[in-house]
N, C-alpha and C positions, 0 to 999 in steps of 0.2 A: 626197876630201871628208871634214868630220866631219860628228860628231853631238852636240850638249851634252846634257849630263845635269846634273841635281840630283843631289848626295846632301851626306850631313853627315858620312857616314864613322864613324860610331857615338857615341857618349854625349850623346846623344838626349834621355837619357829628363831627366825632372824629379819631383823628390820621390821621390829614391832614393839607395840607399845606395851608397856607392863602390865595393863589387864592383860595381855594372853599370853606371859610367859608368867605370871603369880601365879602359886598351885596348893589348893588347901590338902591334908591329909587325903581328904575323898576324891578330891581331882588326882593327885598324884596316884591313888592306890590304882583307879579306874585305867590310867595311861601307860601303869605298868603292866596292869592286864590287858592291853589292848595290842595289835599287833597286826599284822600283812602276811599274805603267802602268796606264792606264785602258782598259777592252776593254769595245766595246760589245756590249750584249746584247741581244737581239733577241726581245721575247715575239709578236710580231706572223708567226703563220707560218702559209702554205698549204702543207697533204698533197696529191700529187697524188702516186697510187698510192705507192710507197716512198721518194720526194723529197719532201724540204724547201725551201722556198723562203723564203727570208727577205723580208719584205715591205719598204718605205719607210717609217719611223715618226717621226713627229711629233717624239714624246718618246721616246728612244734610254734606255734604262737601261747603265749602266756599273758593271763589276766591277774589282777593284784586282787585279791578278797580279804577284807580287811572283816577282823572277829575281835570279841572280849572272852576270855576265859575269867570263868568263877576261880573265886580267892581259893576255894579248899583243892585246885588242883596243883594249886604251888606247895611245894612238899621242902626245896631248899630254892637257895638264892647264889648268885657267885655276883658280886658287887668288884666291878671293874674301876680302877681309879687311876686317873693319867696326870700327870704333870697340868697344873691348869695351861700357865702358858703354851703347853702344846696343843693345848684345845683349843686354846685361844686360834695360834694359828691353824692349826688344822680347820676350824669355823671358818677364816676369813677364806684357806684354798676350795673348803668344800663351795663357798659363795660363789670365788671365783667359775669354779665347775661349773655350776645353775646358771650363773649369766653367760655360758659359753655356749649353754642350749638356746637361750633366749632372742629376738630380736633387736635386744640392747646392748650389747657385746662391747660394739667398737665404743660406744659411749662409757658404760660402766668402768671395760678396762684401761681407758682414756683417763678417767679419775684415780679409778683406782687397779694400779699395774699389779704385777706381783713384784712385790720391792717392799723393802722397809719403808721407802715414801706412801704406797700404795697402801701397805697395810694401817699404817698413823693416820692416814686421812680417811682411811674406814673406820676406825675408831673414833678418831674424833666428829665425824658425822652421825655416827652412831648414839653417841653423846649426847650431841647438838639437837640430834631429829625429835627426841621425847622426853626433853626438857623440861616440858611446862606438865604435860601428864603425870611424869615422876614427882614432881610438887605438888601433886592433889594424890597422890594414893598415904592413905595410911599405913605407913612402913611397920609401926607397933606390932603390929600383929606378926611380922615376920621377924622380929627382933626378939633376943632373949636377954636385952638391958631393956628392961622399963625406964631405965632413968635418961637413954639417950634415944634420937631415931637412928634407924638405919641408915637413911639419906646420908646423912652426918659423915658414914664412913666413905661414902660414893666420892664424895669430893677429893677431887685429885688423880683421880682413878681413871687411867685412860679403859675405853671398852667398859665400863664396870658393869652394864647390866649382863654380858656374856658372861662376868664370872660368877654374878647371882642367876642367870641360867645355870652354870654349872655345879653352881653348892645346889 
């Protein structure tokens, strides 16, 4: 029998600079074995002389535990692939969401709304913010032309490092 699992297999993050969304073989292998679960927690408990007894509770509280499973228990793979540009937007509503928790809200969604205007000025700030870092990393090594860089293809490219997160 299996068992499915999520994961993204690392470069993740958003609104960061290319050292932490670049992933060598062994980073990627590592992030796809790595992963979260939800464990309930139980504040609801009887002492009865040196035992705990966990009671029945209404509202269960849950903690995240985060684990790597070894390579030899992957047996298969289901490789999901979506439309980029839906990633695309789906990344900027999942943003949206995060700054909805955050105490930057009225500002962030002040910039950037949920709108075609909202979405182009997240990408082109996105752009804009790692500019000078994206010129100092050696692209070669993620390119499969030796005769050109990668960089090379970025120009022009609105968002382009979301969609080198997503290859």
């Amino acid at each position: 029998s299996y068992i499915f699992t999520k994961t993204h297999c690392g470069s993740r993050c958003a609104d960061c600079p290319p050292k932490r969304y670049l992933e060598t073989w062994q980073s990627f292998l590592k992030e796809c074995l790595s992963g979260s679960r939800s464990i309930p927690v139980s504040d609801n408990t009887q002492q009865s002389s040196s035992i705990v007894t966990p009671q029945p509770s209404i509202q269960t509280k849950h903690k995240k535990a985060f684990t790597t499973y070894h390579p030899s228990l992957v047996k298969k793979a289901v490789h999901l692939l979506r439309n980029p540009f839906d990633n695309l937007v789906s990344r900027f509503h999942h943003e949206l969401k995060e700054h909805a928790k955050r105490s930057d809200t009225a500002q962030w969604m002040k910039r950037y709304p949920n709108s075609i205007k909202g979405f182009k000025t997240w990408c082109a700030d996105q752009d804009a913010r790692y500019h000078r870092e994206e010129r100092s990393v050696d692209w070669t090594t993620w390119s499969h032309d030796d005769n050109n860089n990668l960089l090379n293809y970025f120009e022009g490219v609105a968002c382009h490092a979301e969609f080198f997160r997503y290859a």
